[in-house]
MIGULUM-752395 format. One record per residue (C-alpha): residue in three letters; x, y, z. Coordinates in pm, 1 decimal, padded with zeros to 6 digits. Example, Ala and Ser with C-alpha at 12.3 -4.5 7.8 and 13.67 -1.06 7.14 Angstrom:
ATOM  resn        c1        c2        c3
ATOM   ALA   01230.0  -00450.0   00780.0
ATOM   SER   01367.0  -00106.0   00714.0
END
This chain:
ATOM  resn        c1        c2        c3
ATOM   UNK  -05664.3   22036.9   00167.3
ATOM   UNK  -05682.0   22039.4   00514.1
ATOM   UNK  -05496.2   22319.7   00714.2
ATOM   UNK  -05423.6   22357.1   01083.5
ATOM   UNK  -05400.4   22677.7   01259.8
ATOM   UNK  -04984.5   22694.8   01353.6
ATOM   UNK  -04917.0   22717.0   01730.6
ATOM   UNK  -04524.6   22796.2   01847.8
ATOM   UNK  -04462.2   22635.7   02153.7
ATOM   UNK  -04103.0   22715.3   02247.0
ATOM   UNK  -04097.9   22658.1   02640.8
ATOM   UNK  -03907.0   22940.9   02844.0
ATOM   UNK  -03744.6   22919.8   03162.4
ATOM   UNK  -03661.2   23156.9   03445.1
ATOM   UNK  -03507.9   22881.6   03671.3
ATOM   UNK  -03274.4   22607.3   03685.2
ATOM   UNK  -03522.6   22410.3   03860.5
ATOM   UNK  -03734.3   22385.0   03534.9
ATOM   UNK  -03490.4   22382.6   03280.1
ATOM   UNK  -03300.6   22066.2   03414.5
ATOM   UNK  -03650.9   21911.6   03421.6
ATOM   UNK  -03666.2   22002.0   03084.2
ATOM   UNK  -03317.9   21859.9   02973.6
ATOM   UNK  -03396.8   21587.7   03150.9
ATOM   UNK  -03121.5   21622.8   03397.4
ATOM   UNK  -03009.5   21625.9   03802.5
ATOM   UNK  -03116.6   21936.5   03949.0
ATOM   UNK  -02801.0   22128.0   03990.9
ATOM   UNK  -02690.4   22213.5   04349.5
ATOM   UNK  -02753.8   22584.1   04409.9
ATOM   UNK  -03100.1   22812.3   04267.1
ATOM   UNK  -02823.0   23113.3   04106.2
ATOM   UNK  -02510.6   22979.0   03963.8
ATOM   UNK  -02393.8   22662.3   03824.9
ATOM   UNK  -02071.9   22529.2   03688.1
ATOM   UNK  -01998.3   22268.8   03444.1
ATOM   UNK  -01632.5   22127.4   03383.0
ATOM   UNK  -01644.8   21818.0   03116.9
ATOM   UNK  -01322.5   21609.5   03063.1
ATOM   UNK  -01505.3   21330.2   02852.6
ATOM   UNK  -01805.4   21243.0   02628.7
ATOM   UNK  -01958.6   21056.8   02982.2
ATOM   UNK  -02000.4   21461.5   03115.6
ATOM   UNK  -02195.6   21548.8   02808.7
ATOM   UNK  -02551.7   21589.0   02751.4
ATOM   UNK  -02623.5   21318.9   02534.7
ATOM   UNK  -02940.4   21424.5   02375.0
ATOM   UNK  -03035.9   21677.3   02094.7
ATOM   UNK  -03257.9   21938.0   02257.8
ATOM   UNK  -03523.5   22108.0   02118.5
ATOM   UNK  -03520.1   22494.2   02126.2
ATOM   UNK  -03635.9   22682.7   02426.0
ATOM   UNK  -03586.0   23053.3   02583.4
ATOM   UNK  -03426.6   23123.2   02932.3
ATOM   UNK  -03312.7   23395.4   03150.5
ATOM   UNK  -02981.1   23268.7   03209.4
ATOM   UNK  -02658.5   23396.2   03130.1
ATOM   UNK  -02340.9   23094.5   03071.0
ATOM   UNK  -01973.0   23153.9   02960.5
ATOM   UNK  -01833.9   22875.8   02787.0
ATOM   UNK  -01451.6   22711.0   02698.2
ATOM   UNK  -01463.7   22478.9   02451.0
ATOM   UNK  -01101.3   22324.6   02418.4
ATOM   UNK  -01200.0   22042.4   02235.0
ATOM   UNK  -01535.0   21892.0   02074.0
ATOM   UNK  -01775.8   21887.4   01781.2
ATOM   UNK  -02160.6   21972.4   01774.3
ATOM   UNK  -02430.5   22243.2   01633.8
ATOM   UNK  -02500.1   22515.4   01888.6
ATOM   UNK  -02845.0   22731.5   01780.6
ATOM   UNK  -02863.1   23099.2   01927.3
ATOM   UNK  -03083.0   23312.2   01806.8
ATOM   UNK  -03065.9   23318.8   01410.4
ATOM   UNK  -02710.6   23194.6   01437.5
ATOM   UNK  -02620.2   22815.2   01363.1
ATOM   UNK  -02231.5   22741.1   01503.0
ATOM   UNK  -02033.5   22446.5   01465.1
ATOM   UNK  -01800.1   22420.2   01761.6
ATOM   UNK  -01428.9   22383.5   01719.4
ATOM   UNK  -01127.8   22401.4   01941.8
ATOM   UNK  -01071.4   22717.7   02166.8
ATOM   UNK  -01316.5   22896.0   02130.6
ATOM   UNK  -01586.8   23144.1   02406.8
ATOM   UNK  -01922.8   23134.9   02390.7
ATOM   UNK  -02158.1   23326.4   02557.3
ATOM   UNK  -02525.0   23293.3   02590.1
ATOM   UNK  -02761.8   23580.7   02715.9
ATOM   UNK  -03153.1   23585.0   02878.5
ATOM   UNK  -03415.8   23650.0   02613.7
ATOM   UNK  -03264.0   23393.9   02316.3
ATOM   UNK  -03415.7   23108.6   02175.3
ATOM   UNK  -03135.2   22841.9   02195.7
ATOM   UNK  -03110.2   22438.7   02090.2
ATOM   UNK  -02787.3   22215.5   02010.4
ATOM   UNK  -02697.7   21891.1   01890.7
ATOM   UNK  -02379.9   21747.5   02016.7
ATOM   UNK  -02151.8   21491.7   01924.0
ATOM   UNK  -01935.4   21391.8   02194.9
ATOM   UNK  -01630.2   21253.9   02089.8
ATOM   UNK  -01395.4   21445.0   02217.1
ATOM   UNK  -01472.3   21675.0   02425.4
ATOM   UNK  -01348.9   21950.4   02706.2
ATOM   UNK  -01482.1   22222.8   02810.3
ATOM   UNK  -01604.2   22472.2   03106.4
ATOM   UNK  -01903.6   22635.5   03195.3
ATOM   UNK  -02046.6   22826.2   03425.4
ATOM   UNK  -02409.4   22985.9   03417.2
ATOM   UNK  -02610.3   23226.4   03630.7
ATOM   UNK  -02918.1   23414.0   03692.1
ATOM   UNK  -03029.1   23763.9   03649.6
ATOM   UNK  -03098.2   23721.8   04012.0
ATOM   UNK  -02740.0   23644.4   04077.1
ATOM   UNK  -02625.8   23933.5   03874.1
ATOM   UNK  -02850.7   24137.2   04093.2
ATOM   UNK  -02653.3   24009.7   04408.0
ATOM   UNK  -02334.7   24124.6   04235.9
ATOM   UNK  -02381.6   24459.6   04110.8
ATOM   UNK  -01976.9   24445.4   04017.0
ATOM   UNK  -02133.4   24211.8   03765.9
ATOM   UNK  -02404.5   24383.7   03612.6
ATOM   UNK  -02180.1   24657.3   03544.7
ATOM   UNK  -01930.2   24497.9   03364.8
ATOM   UNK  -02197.4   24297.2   03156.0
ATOM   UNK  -02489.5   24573.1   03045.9
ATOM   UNK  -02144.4   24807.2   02942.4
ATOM   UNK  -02033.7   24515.4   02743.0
ATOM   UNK  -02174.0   24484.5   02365.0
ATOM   UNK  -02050.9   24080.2   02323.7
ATOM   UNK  -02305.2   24002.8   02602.9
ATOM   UNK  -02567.8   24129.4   02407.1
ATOM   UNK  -02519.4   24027.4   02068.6
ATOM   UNK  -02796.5   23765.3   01880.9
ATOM   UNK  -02554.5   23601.9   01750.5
ATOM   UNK  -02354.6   23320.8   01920.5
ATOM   UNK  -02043.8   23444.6   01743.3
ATOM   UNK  -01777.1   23231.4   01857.3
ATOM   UNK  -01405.5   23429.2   01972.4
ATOM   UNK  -01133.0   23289.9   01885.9
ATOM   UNK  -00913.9   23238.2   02191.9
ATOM   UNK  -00508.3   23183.3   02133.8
ATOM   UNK  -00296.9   22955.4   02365.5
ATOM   UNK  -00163.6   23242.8   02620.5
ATOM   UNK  -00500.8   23363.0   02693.8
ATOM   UNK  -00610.1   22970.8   02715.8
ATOM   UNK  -00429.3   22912.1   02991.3
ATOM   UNK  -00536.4   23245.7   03169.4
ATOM   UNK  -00885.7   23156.5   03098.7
ATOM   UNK  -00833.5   22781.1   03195.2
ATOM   UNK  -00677.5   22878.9   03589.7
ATOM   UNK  -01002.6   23098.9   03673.3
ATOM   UNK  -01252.3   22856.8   03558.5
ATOM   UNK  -01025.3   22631.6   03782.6
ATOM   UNK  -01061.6   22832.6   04081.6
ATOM   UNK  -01456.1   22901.8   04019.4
ATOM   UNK  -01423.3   22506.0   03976.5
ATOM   UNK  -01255.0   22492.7   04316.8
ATOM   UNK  -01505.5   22763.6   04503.3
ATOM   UNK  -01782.1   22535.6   04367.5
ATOM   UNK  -01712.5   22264.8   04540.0
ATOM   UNK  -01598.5   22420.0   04850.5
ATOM   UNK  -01866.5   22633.2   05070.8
ATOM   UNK  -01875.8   22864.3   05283.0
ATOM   UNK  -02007.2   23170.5   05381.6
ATOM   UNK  -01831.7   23375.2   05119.7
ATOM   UNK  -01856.9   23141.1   04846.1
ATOM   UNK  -02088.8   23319.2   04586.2
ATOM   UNK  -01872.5   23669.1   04664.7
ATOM   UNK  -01584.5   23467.8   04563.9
ATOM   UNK  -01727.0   23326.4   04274.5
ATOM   UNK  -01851.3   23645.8   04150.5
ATOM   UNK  -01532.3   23778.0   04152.1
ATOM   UNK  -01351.7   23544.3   03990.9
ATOM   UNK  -01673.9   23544.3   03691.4
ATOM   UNK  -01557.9   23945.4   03712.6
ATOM   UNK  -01196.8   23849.8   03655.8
ATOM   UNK  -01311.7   23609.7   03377.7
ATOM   UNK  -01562.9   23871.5   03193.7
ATOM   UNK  -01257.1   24131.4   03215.6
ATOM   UNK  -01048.1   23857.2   03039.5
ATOM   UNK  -01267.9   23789.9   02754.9
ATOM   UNK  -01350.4   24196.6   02686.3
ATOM   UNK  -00988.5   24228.8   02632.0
ATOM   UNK  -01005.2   23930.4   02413.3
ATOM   UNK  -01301.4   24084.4   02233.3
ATOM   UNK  -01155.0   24394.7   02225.2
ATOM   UNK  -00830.0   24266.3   02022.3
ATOM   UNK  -01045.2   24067.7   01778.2
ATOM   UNK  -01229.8   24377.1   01704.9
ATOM   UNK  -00892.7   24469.2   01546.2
ATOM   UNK  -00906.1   24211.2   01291.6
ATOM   UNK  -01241.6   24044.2   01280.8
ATOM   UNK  -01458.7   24217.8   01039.0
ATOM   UNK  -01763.2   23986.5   01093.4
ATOM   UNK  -01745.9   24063.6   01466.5
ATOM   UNK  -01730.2   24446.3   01370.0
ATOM   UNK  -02018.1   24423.1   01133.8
ATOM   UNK  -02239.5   24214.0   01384.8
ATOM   UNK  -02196.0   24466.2   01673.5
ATOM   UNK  -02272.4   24762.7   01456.0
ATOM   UNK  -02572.7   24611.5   01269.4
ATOM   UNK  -02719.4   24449.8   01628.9
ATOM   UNK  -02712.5   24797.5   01835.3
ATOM   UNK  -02843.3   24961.5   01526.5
ATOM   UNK  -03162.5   24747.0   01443.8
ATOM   UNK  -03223.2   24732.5   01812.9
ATOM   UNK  -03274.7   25132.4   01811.8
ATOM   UNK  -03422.7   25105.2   01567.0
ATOM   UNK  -03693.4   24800.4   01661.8
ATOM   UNK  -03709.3   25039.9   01947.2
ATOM   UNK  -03872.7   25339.3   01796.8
ATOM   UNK  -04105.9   25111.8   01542.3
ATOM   UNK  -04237.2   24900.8   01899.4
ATOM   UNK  -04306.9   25248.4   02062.1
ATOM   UNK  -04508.6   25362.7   01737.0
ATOM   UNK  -04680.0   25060.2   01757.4
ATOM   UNK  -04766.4   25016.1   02098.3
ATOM   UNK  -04913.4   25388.6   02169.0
ATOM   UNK  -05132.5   25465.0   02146.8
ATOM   UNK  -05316.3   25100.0   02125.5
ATOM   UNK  -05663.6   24979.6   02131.3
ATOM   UNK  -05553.1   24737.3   02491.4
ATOM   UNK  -05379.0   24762.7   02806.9
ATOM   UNK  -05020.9   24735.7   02757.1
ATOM   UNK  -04763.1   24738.6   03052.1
ATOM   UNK  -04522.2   25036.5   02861.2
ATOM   UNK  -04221.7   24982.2   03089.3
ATOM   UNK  -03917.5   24942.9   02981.8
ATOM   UNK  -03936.7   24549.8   03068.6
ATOM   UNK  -04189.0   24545.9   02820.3
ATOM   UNK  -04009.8   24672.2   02546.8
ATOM   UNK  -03681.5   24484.6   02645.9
ATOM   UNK  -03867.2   24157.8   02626.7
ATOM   UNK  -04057.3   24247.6   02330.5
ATOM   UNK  -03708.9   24333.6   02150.9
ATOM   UNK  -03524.0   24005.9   02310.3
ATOM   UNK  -03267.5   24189.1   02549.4
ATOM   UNK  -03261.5   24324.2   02846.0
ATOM   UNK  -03379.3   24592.1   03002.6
ATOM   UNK  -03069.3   24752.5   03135.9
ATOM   UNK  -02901.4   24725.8   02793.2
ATOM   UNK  -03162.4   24893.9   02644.8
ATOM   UNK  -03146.4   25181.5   02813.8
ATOM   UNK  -02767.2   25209.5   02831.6
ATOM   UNK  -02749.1   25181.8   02484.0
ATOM   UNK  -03054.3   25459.2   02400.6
ATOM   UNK  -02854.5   25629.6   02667.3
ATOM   UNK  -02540.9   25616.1   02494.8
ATOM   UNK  -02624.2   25731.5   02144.8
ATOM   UNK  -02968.5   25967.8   02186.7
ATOM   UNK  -02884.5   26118.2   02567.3
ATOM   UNK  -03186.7   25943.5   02687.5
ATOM   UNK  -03313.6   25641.5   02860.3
ATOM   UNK  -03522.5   25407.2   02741.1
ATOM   UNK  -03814.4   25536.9   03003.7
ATOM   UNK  -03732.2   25920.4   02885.2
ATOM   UNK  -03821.4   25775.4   02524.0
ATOM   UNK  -04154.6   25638.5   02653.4
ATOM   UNK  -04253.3   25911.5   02824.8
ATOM   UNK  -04180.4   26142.1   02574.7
ATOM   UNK  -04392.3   25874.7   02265.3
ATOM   UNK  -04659.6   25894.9   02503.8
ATOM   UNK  -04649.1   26234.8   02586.6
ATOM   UNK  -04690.2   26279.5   02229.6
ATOM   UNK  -04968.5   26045.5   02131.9
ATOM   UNK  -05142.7   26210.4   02440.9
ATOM   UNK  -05168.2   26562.7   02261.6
ATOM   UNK  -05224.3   26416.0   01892.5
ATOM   UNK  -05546.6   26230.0   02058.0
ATOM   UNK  -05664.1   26548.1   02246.8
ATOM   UNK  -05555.1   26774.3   01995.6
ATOM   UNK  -05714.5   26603.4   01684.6
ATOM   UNK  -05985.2   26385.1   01839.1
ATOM   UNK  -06310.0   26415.4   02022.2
ATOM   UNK  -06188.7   26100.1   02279.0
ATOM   UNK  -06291.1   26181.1   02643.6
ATOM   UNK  -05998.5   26218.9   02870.6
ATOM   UNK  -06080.0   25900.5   03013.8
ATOM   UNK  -06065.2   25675.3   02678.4
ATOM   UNK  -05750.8   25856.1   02553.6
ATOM   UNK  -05612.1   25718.8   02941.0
ATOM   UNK  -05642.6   25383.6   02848.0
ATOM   UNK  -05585.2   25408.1   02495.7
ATOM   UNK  -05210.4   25499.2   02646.5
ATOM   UNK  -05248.2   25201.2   02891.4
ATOM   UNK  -05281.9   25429.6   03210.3
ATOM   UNK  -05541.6   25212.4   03451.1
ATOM   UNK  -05705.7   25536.8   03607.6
ATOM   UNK  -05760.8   25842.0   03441.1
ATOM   UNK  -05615.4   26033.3   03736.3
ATOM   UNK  -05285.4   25917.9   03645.5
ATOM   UNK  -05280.0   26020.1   03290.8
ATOM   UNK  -05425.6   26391.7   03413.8
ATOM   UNK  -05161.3   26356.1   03671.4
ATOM   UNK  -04841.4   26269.7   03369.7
ATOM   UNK  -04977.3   26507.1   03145.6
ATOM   UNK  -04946.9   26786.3   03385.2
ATOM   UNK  -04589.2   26702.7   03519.1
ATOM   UNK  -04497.3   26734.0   03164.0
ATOM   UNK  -04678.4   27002.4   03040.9
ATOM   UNK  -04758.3   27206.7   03355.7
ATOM   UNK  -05114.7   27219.2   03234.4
ATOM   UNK  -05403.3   26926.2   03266.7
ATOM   UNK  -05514.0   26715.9   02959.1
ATOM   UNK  -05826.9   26889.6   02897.3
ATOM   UNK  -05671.0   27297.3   02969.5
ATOM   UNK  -05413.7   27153.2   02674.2
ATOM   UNK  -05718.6   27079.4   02459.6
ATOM   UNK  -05872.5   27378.0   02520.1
ATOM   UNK  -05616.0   27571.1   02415.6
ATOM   UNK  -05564.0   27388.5   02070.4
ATOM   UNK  -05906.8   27490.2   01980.7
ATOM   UNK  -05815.0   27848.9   02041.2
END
């Protein structure tokens, strides 16, 4: 039998520009944020779309349709009132059928959420944003209608600009993101699946964390050990990473890769007869110079006066 070698070829997109050529689409209006509002099966996306990976973040409303959403390792079928929320780093597809169907959208960039720092903090601080799972939340006809008038004035600011147009927007997406924690919050109460998933995501993502580190230093290539690294490598993002090491070890993300490093750095001099120089790029620093010069901001001592003294 004849075998082929398997090649994954899941596209992934960093701007709008290249994802609406891949949905075969109009280019929306602006490069950061874009808003969808669909009152009929006509606004839909009529084709199935195969799975890709962005950097894109999108709150949706459903209020009325049927269709498979994909995100991550979790398969949804969408029902009425319900939030979604979609986050940079997943692998995403759906399959819609339009019959009837409302619902709002809007989507933005990291680079947006750089513009807006009121933003970022709100959304790194805020565990729903960073689950793997599209888990839908249930949304109850008070908070509907809440929900409903701010995508209605993003709607409006959309369509309207001016010079403080984005700033507006970003607040009201602040207003919105406020709404929807408190909504999260309250189904926390009461939704043991939700409970489960939040616990069991920040936990194997600490985890995945320490196992990448172990297997990344030292290694036998160049590696780029920031903290981007890692957060790509794990499928989140960088900030979240570190606020959520922060949050239950005291350190950041980059204190944890200094320190593995730091570590690997004596085991190799310590235990090994590597020059200084291989057991630089063995921890992926480009000039030996810069290990010499970590090691002894650490340790107050240079690479080879530590190895010295181990053979004491």
């Amino acid at each position: 039998m004849n075998t082929k070698e398997l090649t994954f070829n899941i596209p992934e997109f960093y701007d709008f520009s290249s994802l609406c050529q891949y949905l075969g689409i109009e280019l929306f209006p602006y490069k950061d944020i874009h808003f969808e509002k669909i009152e009929s099966k006509d606004d839909l996306y009529n084709a199935p779309t195969k799975p890709f990976k962005h950097r894109f973040y999108a709150i949706s409303l459903l209020l009325e349709g049927e269709g498979v959403f994909n995100s991550g390792f979790w398969k949804s079928k969408k029902k009425k009132n319900v939030i979604y929320i979609k986050t940079p780093y997943q692998v995403v597809s759906w399959n819609f059928d339009p019959n009837v169907t409302r619902k709002y959208a809007v989507i933005f960039t990291e680079n947006f959420i750089s513009q807006h720092q009121e933003l970022a903090n709100i959304i790194f601080e805020f565990p729903f944003f960073q689950l793997d799972k599209a888990i839908p939340l249930n949304v109850n006809e008070t908070d509907i209608t809440k929900l409903t008038n701010v995508f209605e004035n993003i709607h409006q600011l959309y369509q309207t600009k001016s010079s403080e147009q984005f700033n507006l927007i970003a607040a009201y997406i602040k207003i919105l993101l406020l709404h929807i924690k408190q909504i999260y919050e309250n189904s926390l109460i009461s939704d043991k699946e939700l409970v489960s998933t939040v616990e069991i995501v920040r936990e194997r993502l600490i985890h995945n964390f320490f196992l990448q580190l172990k297997k990344d230093i030292p290694s036998k290539e160049y590696k780029d050990l920031s903290v981007t690294y890692f957060a790509e490598t794990l499928s989140t993002h960088p900030n979240h990473l570190s606020a959520t090491l922060k949050k239950y070890s005291g350190k950041t993300a980059q204190e944890h890769i200094h320190i593995a490093i730091l570590a690997a750095a004596k085991t190799l001099l310590m235990q090994t007869d590597y020059s200084i120089k291989e057991i630089a790029y063995s921890l992926s620093f480009k000039e030996p110079s810069h290990f010499a010069n970590f090691f002894k901001k650490w340790e107050k001592i240079t690479p080879l006066q530590y190895r010295k003294s181990m053979q004491l």
